[in-house]
N, CA, C and O atoms as a GROMACS GRO file, in nm:
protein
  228
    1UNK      N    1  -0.346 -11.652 -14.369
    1UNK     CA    2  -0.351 -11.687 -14.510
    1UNK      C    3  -0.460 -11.790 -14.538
    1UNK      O    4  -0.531 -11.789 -14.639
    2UNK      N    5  -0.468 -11.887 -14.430
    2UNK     CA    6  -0.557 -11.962 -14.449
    2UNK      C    7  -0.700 -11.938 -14.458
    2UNK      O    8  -0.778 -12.005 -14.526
    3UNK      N    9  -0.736 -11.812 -14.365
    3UNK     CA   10  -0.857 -11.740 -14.391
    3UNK      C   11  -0.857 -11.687 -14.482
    3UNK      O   12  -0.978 -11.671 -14.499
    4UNK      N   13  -0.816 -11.650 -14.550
    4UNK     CA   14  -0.792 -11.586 -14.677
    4UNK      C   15  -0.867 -11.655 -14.812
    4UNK      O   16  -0.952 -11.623 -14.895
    5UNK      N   17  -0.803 -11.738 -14.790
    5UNK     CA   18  -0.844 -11.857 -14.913
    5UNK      C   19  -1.009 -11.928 -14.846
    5UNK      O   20  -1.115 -11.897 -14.900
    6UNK      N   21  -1.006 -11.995 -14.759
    6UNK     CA   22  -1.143 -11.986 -14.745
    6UNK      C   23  -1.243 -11.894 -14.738
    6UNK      O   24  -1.359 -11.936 -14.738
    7UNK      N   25  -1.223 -11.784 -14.732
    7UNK     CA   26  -1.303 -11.660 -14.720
    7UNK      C   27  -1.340 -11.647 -14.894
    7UNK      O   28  -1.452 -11.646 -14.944
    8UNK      N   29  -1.243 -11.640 -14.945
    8UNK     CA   30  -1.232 -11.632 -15.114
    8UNK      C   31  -1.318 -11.746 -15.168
    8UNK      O   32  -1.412 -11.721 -15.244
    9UNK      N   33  -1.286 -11.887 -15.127
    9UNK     CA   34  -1.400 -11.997 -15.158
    9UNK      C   35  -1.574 -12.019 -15.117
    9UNK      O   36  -1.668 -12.083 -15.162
   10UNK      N   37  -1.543 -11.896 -14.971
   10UNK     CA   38  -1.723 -11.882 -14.974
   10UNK      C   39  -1.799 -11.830 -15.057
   10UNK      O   40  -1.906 -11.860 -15.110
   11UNK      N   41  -1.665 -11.673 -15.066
   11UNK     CA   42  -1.732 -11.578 -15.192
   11UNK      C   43  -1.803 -11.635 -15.321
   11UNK      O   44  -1.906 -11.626 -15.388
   12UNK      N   45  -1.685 -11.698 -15.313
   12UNK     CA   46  -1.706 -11.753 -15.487
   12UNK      C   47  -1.832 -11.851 -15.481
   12UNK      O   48  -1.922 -11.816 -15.558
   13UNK      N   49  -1.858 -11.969 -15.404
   13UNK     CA   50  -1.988 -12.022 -15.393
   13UNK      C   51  -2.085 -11.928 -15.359
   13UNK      O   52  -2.154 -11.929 -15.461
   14UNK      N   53  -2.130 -11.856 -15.292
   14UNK     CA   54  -2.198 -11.720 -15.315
   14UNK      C   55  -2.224 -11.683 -15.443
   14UNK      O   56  -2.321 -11.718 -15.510
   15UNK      N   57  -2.150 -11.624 -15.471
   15UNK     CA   58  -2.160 -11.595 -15.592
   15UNK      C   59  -2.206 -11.668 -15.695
   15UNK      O   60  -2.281 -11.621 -15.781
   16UNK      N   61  -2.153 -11.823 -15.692
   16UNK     CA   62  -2.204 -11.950 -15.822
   16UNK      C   63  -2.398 -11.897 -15.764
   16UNK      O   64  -2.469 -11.818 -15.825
   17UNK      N   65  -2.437 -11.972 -15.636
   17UNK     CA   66  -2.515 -11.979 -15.620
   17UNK      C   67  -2.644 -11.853 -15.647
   17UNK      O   68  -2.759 -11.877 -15.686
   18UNK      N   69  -2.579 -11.703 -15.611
   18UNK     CA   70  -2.655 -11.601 -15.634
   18UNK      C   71  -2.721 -11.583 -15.851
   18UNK      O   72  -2.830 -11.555 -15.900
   19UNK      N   73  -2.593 -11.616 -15.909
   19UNK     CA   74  -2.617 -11.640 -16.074
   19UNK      C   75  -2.736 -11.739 -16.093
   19UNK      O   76  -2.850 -11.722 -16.136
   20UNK      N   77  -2.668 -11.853 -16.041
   20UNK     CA   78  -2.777 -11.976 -16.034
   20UNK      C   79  -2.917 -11.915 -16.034
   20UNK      O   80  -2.993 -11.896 -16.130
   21UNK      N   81  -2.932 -11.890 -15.906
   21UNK     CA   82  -3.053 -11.798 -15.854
   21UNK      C   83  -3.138 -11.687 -15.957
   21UNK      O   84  -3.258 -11.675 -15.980
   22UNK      N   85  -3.055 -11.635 -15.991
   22UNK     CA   86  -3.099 -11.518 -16.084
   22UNK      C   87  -3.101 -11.555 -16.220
   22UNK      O   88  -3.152 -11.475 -16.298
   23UNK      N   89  -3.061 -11.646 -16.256
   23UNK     CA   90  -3.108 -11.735 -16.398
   23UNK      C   91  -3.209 -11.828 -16.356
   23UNK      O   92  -3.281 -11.841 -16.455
   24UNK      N   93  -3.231 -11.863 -16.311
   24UNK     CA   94  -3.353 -11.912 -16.274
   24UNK      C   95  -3.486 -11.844 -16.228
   24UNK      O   96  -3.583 -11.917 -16.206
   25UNK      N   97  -3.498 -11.704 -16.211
   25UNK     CA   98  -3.615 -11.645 -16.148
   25UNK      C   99  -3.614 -11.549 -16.260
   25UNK      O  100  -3.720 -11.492 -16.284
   26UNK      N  101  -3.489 -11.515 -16.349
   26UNK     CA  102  -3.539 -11.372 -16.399
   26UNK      C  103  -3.480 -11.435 -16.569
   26UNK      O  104  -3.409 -11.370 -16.646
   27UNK      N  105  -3.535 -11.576 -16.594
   27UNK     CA  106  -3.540 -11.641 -16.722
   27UNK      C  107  -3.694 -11.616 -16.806
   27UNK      O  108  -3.810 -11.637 -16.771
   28UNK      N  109  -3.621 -11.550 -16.959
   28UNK     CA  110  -3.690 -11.503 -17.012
   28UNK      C  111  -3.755 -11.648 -17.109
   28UNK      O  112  -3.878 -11.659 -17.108
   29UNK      N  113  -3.702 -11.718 -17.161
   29UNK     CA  114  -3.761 -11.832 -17.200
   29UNK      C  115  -3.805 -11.963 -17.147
   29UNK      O  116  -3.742 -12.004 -17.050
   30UNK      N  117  -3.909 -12.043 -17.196
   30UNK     CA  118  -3.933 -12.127 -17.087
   30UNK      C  119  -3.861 -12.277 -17.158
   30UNK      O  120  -3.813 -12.300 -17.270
   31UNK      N  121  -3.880 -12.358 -17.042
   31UNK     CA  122  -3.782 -12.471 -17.120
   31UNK      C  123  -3.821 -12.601 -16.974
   31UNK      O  124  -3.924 -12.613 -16.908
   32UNK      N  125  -3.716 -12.664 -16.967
   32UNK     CA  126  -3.718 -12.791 -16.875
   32UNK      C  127  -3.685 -12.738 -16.725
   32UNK      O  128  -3.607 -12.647 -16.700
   33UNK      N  129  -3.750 -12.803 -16.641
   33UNK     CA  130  -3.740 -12.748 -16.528
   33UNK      C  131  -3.580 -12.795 -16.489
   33UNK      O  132  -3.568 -12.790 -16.367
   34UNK      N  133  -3.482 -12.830 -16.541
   34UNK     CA  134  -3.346 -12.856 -16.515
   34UNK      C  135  -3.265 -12.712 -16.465
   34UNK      O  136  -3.209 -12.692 -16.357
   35UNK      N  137  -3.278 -12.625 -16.574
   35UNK     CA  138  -3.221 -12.508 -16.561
   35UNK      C  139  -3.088 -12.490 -16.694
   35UNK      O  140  -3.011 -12.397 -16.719
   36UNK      N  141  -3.111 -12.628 -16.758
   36UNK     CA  142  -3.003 -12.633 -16.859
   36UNK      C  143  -2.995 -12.534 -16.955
   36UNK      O  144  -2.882 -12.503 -16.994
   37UNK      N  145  -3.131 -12.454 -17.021
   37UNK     CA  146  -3.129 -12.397 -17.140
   37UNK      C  147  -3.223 -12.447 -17.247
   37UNK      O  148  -3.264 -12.384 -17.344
   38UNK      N  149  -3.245 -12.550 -17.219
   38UNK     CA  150  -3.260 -12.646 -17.321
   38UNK      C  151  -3.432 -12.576 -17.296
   38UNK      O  152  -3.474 -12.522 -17.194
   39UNK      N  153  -3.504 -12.598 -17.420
   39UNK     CA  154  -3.681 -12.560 -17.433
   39UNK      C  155  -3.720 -12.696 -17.550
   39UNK      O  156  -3.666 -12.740 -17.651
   40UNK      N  157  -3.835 -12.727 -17.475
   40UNK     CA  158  -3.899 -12.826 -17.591
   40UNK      C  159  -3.946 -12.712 -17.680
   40UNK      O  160  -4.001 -12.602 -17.671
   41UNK      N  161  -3.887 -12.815 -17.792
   41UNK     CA  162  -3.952 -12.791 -17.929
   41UNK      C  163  -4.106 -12.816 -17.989
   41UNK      O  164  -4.133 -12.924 -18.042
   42UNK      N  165  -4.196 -12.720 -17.979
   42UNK     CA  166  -4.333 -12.753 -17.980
   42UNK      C  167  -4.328 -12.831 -18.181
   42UNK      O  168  -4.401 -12.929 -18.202
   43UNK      N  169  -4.292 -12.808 -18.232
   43UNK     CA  170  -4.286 -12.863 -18.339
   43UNK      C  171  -4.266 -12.993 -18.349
   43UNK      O  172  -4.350 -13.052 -18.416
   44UNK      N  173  -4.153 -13.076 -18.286
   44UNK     CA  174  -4.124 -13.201 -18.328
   44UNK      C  175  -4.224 -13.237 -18.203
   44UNK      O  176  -4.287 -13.336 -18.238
   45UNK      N  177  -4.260 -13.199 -18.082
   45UNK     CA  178  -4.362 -13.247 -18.008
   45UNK      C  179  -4.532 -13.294 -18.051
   45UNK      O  180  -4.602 -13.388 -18.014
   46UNK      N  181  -4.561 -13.156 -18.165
   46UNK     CA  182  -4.672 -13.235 -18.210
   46UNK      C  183  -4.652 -13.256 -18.391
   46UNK      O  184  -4.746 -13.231 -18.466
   47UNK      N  185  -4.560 -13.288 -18.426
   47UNK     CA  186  -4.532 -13.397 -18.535
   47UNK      C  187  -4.525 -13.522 -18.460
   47UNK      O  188  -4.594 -13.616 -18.499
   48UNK      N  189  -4.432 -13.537 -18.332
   48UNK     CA  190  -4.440 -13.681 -18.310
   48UNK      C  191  -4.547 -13.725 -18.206
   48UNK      O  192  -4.521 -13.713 -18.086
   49UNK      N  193  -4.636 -13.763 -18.237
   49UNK     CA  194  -4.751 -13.810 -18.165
   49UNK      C  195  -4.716 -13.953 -18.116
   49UNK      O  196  -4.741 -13.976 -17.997
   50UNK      N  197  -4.671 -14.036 -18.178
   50UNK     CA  198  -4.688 -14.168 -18.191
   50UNK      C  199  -4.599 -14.242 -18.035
   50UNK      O  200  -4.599 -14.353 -17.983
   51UNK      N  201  -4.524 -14.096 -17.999
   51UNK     CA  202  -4.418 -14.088 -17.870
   51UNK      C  203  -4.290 -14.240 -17.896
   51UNK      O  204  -4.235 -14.318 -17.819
   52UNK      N  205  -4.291 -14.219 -18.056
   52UNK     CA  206  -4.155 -14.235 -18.106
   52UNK      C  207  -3.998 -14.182 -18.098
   52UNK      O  208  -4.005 -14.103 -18.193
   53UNK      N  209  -3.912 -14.175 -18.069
   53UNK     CA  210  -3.763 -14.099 -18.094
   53UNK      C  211  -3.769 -14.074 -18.257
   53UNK      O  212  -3.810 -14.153 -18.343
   54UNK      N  213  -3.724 -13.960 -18.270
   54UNK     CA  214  -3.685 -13.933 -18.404
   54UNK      C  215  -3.584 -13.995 -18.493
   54UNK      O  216  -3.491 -13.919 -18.516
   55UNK      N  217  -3.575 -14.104 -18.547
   55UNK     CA  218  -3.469 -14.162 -18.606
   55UNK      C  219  -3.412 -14.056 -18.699
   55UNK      O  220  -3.494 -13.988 -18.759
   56UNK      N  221  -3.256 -14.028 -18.724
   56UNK     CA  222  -3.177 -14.002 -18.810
   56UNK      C  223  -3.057 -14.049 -18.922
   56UNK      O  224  -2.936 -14.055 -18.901
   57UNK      N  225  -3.113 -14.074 -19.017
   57UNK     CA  226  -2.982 -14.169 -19.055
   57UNK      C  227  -2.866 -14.086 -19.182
   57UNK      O  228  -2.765 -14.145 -19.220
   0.00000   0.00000   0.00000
């Protein structure tokens, strides 16, 4: 039983790691080398020159 369940916990890291993998090589947009999703915004990049934070109030 005990193999069982560790056998099941390799899979599954396998698996996290193979997704990982394949979102990362076969990503159609470009963005931060993190892997978050996240893409700079070329817009507020060259509005803000001054390499200010955008205040919001």
């Amino acid at each position: 039983m005990q193999q069982l369940i560790i056998g099941l916990i390799f899979l599954a890291a396998l698996a996290y790691l193979g997704w990982r993998a394949w979102k990362s090589l076969f990503r159609k947009e470009a963005g931060c080398s993190k892997g978050c999703g996240c893409s700079a915004d070329t817009k507020t990049a060259s509005a803000n020159k001054s390499g200010r934070l955008p205040v919001n109030y």
